[in-house]
C-alpha positions in Angstrom: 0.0 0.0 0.0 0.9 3.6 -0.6 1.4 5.9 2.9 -0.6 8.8 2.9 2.0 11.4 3.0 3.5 9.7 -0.2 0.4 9.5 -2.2 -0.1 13.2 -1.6 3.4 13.6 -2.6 2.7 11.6 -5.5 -0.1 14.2 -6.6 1.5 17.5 -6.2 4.3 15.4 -8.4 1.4 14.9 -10.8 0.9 18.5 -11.1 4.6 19.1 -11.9 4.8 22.1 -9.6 4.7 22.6 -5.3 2.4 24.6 -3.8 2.0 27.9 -4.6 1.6 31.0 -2.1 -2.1 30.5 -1.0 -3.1 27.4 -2.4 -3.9 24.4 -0.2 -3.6 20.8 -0.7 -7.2 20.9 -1.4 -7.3 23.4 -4.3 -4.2 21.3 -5.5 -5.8 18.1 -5.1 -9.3 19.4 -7.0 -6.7 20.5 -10.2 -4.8 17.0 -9.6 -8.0 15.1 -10.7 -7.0 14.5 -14.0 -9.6 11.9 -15.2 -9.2 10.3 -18.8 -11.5 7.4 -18.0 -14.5 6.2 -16.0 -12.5 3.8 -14.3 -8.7 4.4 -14.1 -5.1 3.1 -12.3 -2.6 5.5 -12.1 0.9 4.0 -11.4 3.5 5.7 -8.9 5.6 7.2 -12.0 1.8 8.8 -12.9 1.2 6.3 -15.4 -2.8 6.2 -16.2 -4.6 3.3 -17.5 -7.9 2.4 -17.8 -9.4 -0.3 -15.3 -11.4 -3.0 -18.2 -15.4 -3.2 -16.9 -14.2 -7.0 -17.4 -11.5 -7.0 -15.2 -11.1 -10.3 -14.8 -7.8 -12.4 -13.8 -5.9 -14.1 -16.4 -5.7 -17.4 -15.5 -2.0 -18.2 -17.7 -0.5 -14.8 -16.8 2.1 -15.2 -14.5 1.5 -11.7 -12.7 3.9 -8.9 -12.1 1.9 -6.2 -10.0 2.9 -3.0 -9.8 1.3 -0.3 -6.9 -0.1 3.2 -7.4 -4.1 4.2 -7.2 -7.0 3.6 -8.7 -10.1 5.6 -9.3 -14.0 5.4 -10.4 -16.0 8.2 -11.7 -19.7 7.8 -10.9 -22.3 10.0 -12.9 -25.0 10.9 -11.2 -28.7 11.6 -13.1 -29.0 14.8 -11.3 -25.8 16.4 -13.3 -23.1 15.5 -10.0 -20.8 12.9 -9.7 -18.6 11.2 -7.3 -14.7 10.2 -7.2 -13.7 7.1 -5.3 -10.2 6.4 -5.0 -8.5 3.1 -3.7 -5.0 1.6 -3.3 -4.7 -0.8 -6.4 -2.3 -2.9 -8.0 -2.0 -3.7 -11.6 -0.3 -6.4 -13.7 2.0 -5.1 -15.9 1.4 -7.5 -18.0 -2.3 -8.2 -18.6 -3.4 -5.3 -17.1 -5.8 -6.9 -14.0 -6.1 -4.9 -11.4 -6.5 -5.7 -7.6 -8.4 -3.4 -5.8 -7.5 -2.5 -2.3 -8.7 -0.3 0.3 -10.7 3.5 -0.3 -8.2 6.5 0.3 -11.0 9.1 -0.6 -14.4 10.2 -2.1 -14.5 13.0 -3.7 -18.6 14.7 -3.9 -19.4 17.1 -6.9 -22.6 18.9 -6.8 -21.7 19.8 -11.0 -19.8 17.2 -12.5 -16.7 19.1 -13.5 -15.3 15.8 -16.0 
């Protein structure tokens, strides 16, 4: 699993840039979510895949996981959305992914994606 303090390092790294004068780690983290798919894995050298509806394990792969962070992007009827994002693994080689625990759920009121 990825600590806390280095998955928040891992997002400013994301953002190529350290805080500014003013900003907080939440304005930084609400320009951080950079979403290219529904359902994404972002590795720890920032890395994004997209997490297969079908994720399903390949039985013949002999598996070499590598860490970083998943993420879902739920669209709501009313025009909001929600973030969830979880420790994950991913094979580097057929692409399953493991998902672990929640790190954070992100509520928007306007979907922004």
């Amino acid at each position: 699993m990825i600590p806390s303090c280095l998955f928040q390092k891992e997002r400013r790294e994301r953002l190529g840039r350290d805080f500014k004068q003013g900003e907080t780690e939440e304005t930084v983290e609400e320009t951080a979510e950079e979403l290219l798919y529904d359902r994404q894995f972002v590795d720890e050298e920032g890395n994004i895949y997209p997490i297969d509806d079908n994720n399903m394990i390949e039985p013949y792969c002999n598996h070499t996981f590598i860490s970083g962070v998943g993420a879902d992007h739920i669209k709501k009827s009313d025009g909001s959305c929600v973030i969830v994002e979880f420790y994950a693994q991913r094979c580097s080689k057929c692409g399953y992914v493991i998902e672990g625990a929640e790190i954070s759920r992100h509520i928007y009121a306007k979907c922004p994606h």
